[in-house]
C-alpha positions as CSV (number, residue, x, y, z in Angstrom):
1,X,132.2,111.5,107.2
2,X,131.9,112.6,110.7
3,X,131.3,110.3,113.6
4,X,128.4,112.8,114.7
5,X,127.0,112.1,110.4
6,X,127.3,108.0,110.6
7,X,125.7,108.3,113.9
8,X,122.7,110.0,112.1
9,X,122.5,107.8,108.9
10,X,122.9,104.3,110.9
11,X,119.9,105.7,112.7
12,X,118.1,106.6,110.0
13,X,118.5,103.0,108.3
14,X,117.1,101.4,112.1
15,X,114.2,103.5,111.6
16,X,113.4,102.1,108.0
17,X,114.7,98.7,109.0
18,X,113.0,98.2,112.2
19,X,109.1,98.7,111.6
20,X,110.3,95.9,108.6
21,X,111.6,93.5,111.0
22,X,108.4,94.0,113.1
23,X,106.1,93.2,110.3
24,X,107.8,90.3,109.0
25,X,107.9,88.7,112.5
26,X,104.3,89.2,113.3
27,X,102.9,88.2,110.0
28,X,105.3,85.3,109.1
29,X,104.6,84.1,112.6
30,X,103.0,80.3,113.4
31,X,99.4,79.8,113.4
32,X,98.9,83.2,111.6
33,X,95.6,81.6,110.5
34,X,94.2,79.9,113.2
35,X,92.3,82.5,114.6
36,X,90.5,83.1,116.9
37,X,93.0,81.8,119.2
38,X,91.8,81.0,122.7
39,X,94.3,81.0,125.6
40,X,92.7,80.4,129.1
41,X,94.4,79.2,132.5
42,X,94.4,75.6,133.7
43,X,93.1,76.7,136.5
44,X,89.4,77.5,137.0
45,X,88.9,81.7,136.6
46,X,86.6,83.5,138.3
47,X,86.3,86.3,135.6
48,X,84.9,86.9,132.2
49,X,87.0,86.2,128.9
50,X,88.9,89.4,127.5
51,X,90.0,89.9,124.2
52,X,93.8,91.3,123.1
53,X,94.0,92.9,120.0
54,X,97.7,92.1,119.1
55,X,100.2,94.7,118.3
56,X,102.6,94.5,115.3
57,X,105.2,95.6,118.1
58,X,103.8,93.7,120.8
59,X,103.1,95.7,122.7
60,X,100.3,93.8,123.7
61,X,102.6,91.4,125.7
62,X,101.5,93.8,128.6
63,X,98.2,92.9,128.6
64,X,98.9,88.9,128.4
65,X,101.3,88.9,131.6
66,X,98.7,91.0,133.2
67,X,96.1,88.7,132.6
68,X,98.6,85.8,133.6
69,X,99.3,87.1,136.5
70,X,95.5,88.0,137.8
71,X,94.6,84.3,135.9
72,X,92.2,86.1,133.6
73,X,91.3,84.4,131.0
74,X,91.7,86.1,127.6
75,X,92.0,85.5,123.5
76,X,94.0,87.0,121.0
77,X,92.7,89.1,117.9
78,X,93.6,89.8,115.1
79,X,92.4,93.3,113.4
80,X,94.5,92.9,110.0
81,X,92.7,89.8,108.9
82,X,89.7,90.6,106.1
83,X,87.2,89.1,107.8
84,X,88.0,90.8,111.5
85,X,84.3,91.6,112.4
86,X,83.6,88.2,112.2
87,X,86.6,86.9,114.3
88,X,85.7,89.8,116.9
89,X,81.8,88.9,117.0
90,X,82.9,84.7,117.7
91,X,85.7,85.2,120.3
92,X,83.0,85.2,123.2
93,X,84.9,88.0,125.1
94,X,83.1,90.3,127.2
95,X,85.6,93.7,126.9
96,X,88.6,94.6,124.9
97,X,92.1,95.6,125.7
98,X,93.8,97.6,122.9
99,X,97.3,98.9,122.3
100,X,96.7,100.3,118.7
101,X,99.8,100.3,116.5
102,X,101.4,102.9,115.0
103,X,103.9,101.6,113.2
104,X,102.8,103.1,110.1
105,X,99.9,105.9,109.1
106,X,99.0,102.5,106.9
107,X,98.3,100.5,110.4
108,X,97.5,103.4,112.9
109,X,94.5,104.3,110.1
110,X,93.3,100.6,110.2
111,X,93.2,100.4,114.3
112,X,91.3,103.3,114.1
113,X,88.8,102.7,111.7
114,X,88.2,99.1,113.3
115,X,88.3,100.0,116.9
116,X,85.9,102.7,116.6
117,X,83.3,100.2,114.8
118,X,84.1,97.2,117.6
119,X,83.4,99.9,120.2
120,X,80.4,102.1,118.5
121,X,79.1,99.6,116.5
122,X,79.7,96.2,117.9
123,X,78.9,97.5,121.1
124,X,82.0,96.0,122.5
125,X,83.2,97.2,125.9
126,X,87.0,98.5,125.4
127,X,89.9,100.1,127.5
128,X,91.4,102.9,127.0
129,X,88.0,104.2,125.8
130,X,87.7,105.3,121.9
131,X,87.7,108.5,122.9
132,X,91.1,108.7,125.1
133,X,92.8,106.8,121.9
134,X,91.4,109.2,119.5
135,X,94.0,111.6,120.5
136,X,97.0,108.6,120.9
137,X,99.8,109.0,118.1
138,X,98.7,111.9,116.4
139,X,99.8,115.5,116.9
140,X,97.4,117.0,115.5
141,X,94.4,116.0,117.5
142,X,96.1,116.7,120.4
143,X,96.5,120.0,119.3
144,X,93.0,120.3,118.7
145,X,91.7,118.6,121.8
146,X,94.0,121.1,123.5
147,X,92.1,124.0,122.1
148,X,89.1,123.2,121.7
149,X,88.8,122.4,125.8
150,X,90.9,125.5,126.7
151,X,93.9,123.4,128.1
152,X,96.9,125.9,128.0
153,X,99.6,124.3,125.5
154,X,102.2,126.3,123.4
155,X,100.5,128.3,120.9
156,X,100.5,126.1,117.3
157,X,99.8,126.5,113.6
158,X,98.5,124.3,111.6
159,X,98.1,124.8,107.5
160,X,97.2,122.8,104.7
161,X,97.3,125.9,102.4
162,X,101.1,126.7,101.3
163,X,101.0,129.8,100.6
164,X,99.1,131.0,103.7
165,X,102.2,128.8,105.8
166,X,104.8,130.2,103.9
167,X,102.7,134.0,104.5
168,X,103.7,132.7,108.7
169,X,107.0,131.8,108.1
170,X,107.9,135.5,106.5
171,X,106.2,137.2,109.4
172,X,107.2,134.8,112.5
173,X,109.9,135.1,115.0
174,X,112.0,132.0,115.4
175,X,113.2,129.1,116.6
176,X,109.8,127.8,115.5
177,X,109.1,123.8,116.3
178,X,108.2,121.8,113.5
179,X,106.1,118.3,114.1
180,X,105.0,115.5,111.7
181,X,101.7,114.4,112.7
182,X,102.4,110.7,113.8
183,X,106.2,109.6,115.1
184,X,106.8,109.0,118.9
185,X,109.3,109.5,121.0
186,X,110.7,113.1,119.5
187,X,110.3,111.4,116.0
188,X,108.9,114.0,113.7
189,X,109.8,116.7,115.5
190,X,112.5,119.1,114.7
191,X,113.4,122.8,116.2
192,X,113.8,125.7,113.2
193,X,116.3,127.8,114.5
194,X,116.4,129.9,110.7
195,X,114.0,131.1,108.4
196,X,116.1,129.1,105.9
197,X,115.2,125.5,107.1
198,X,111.6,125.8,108.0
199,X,111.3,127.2,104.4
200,X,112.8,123.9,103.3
201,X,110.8,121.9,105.4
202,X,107.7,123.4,104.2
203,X,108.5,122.6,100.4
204,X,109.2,119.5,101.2
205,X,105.7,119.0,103.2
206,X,104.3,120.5,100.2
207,X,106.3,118.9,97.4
208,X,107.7,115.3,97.7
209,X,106.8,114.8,101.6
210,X,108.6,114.2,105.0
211,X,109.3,110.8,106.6
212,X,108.1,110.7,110.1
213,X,111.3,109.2,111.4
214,X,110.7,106.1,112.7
215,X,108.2,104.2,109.9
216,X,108.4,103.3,106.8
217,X,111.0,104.9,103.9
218,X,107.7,105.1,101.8
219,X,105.6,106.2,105.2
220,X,105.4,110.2,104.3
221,X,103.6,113.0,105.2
222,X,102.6,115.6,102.8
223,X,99.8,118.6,102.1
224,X,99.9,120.1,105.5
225,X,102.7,121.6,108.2
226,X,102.6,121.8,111.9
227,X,104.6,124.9,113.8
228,X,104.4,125.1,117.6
229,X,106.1,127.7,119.9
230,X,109.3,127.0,121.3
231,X,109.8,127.3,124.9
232,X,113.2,127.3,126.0
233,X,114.5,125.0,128.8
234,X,111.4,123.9,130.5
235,X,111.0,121.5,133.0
236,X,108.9,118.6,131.9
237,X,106.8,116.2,133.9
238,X,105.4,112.9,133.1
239,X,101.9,112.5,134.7
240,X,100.0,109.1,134.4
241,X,96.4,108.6,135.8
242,X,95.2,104.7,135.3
243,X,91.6,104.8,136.9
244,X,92.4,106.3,139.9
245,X,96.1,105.8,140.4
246,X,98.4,108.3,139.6
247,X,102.0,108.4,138.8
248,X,104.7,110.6,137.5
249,X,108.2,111.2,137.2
250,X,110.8,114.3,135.5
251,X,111.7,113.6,132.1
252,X,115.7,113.5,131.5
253,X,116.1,115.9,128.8
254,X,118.9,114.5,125.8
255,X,120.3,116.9,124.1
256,X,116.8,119.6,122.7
257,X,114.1,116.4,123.8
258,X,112.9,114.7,126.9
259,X,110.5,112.3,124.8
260,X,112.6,109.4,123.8
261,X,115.5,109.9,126.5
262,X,114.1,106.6,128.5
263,X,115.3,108.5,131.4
264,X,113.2,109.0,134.6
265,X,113.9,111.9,137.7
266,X,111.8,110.6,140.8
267,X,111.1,113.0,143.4
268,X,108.0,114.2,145.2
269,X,105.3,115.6,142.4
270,X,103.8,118.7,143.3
271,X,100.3,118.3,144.5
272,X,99.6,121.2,142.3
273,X,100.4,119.4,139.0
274,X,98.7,116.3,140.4
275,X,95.9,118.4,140.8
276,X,95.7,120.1,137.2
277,X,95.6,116.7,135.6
278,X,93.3,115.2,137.8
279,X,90.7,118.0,137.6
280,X,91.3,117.5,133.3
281,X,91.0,113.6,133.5
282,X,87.9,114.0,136.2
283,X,86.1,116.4,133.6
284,X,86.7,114.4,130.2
285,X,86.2,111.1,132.0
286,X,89.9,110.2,131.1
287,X,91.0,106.9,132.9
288,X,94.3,105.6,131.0
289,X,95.8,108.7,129.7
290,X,99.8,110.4,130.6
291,X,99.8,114.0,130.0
292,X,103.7,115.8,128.9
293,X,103.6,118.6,131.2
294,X,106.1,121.9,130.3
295,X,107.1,124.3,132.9
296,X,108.6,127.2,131.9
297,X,111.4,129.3,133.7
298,X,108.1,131.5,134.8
299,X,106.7,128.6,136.3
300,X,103.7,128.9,133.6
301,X,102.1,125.4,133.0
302,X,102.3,124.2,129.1
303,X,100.3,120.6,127.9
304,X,102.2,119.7,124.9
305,X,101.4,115.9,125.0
306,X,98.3,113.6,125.7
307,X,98.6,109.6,125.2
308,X,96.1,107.0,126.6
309,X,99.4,104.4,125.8
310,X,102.8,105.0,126.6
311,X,106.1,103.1,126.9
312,X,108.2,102.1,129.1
313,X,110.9,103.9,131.0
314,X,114.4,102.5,131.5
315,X,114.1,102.6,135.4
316,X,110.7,100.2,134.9
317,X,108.7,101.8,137.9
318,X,106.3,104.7,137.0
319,X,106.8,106.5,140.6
320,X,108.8,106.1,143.6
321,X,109.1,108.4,146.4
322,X,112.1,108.2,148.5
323,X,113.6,105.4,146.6
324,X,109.5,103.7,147.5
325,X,107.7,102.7,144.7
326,X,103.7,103.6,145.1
327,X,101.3,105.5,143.6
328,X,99.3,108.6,145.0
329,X,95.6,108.6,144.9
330,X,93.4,111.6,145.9
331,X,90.6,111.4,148.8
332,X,87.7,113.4,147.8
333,X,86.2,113.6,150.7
334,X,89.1,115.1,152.9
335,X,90.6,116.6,149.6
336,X,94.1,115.5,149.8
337,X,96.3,113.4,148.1
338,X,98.3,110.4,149.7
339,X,100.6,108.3,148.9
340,X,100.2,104.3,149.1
341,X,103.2,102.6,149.2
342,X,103.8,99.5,146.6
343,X,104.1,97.4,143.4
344,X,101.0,99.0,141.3
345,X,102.3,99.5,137.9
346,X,102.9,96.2,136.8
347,X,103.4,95.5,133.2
348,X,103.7,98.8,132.1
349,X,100.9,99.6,133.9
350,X,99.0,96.8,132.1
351,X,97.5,94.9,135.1
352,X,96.1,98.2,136.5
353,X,94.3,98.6,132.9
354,X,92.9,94.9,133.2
355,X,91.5,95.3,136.8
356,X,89.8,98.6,135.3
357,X,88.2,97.3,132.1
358,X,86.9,94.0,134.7
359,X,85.1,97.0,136.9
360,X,83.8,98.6,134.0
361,X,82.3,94.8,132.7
362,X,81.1,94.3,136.1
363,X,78.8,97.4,136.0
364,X,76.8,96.6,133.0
């Protein structure tokens, strides 16, 4: 066995071990029952109670050392117990902050289904909004979103009949890129360079299923195949708008992939980038959201990602300029951007999504 091959098949048993590891820890955890759990300063707070739907990742450890640090007060919930509407309509808070999981179709289904009845139904008040997480984790959607609000992305197929995909794959020019529908950072996503292997991949989406890299050995995906066009050596941009902060950084491409690398290239944006997203994110009402940005060796703009969550990169700070950290908000009035120097993206980000779902409590 190759180095290169052991490389590949420790990786692949991380990917089935970790999401194992994750679950065990959070629902083996102390107190697992004692719900809701309140946690509220010392300290007198001047602002309402949130709630923090926990993350099987934790994920939601942003959104506790935001409140920390602002001292708002806040309560843990719980979405996997049975009796979750019940725990959500007693915990007294007065908005929501959620980090859905999707650490398996199994969980990401679940946050879904419960945070669109919390939000629709309940009448809860909740950041990101329903709508920017309907999109989060799922390729598909994105795709669809793209389209269906004429947002130029690389032109993408999408089948759930196999003989009218396998019709394509006779007829198409190749490489081809091939996507699972859930799976972050590059997970379930491969590049078809022959005919050959996106035949194989098909039968396998059609036949016995394909795991989605980074969940469950059991966690497949089957009856339907997503091709996208290739383009070749782009240049790809990270843009993040959080209310009405903006940041962004080059992706460090590893290998075929940016997403996953960690990596961050800080230099000045170009206002013109700036300005796609935030005419996009002004139109759709989009407040917490990063969009992947492609640009081609023709300088043509390509959307290939929307998230309303995102992780962390290995640097920590979401924009500096001249070795600064800041963030660039736009003037309307005089129609220019400008940059404001400073700590702003705290906690992933998370303290900036707090102060946000307070302003949007405060105007009810």
């Amino acid at each position: 066995m190759t180095t290169k091959e052991l490389k590949k098949n420790i990786f692949k048993l991380l990917t089935h071990l970790a999401p194992l590891y994750a679950y065990n820890k959070f629902w083996n955890r102390k107190g697992t029952f004692e719900y809701p759990k309140r946690i509220i300063h010392q300290e007198q707070s001047r602002f309402p109670l949130l709630g923090i739907i926990e993350e099987q990742r934790n994920f939601h450890y942003f959104y506790i050392a935001a409140c920390e640090e602002m001292n708002v007060p806040y309560i843990l919930i719980d979405l996997t117990k049975s009796n979750w509407i019940d725990i959500v309509k007693q915990s007294g808070c007065k908005g929501i902050l959620v980090w859905p999981s999707a650490s398996s179709t199994v969980i990401k289904n679940m946050f879904d289904e419960r945070i669109k009845v919390i939000n629709e139904d309940l009448g809860f008040t909740i950041f990101p909004s329903y709508n920017e997480m309907w999109v989060w984790e799922s390729k598909r959607r994105m795709h669809y979103w793209f389209e269906a609000n004429n947002i130029k992305h690389p032109q993408g197929w999408i089948f759930y009949d196999y003989n009218e995909a396998r019709a394509f794959l006779e007829h198409s020019s190749f490489p081809l890129v091939f996507k699972t529908n859930h799976g972050d950072s590059s997970q379930g996503v491969k590049i078809l360079r022959k005919k050959a292997h996106a035949l194989k991949i098909l039968n396998n989406c059609f036949g016995a299923g394909v795991n989605m890299g980074a969940g469950f050995a059991k966690d497949l995906e089957w009856g339907s195949i997503f091709f996208q066009e290739f383009i070749e050596n782009p240049i790809e941009w990270r843009i993040i708008r959080i209310g009405d902060s903006y940041f962004g950084y080059q992706k460090v491409r590893r290998g075929d992939f940016a997403s996953g690398s960690g990596d961050a290239v800080f230099t000045d944006i170009p206002f013109h980038i700036l300005s796609y997203v935030r005419d996009i994110t002004d139109k759709h009402n989009l407040k917490s959201i990063s969009f992947d940005v492609l640009i081609d060796n023709d300088n043509n703009f390509y959307m290939i990602e929307i998230q309303s969550l995102f992780g962390d990169t290995k640097t920590k700070r979401k924009l500096l300029i001249d070795g600064e950290p800041g963030r660039y908000k736009y003037d309307y009035e005089k129609e220019n951007w400008f940059f404001e120097k400073g700590i702003f993206d705290q906690n992933n980000c998370g303290n900036l999504r707090v102060a946000y779902l307070l302003e949007q409590i405060n105007k009810k």
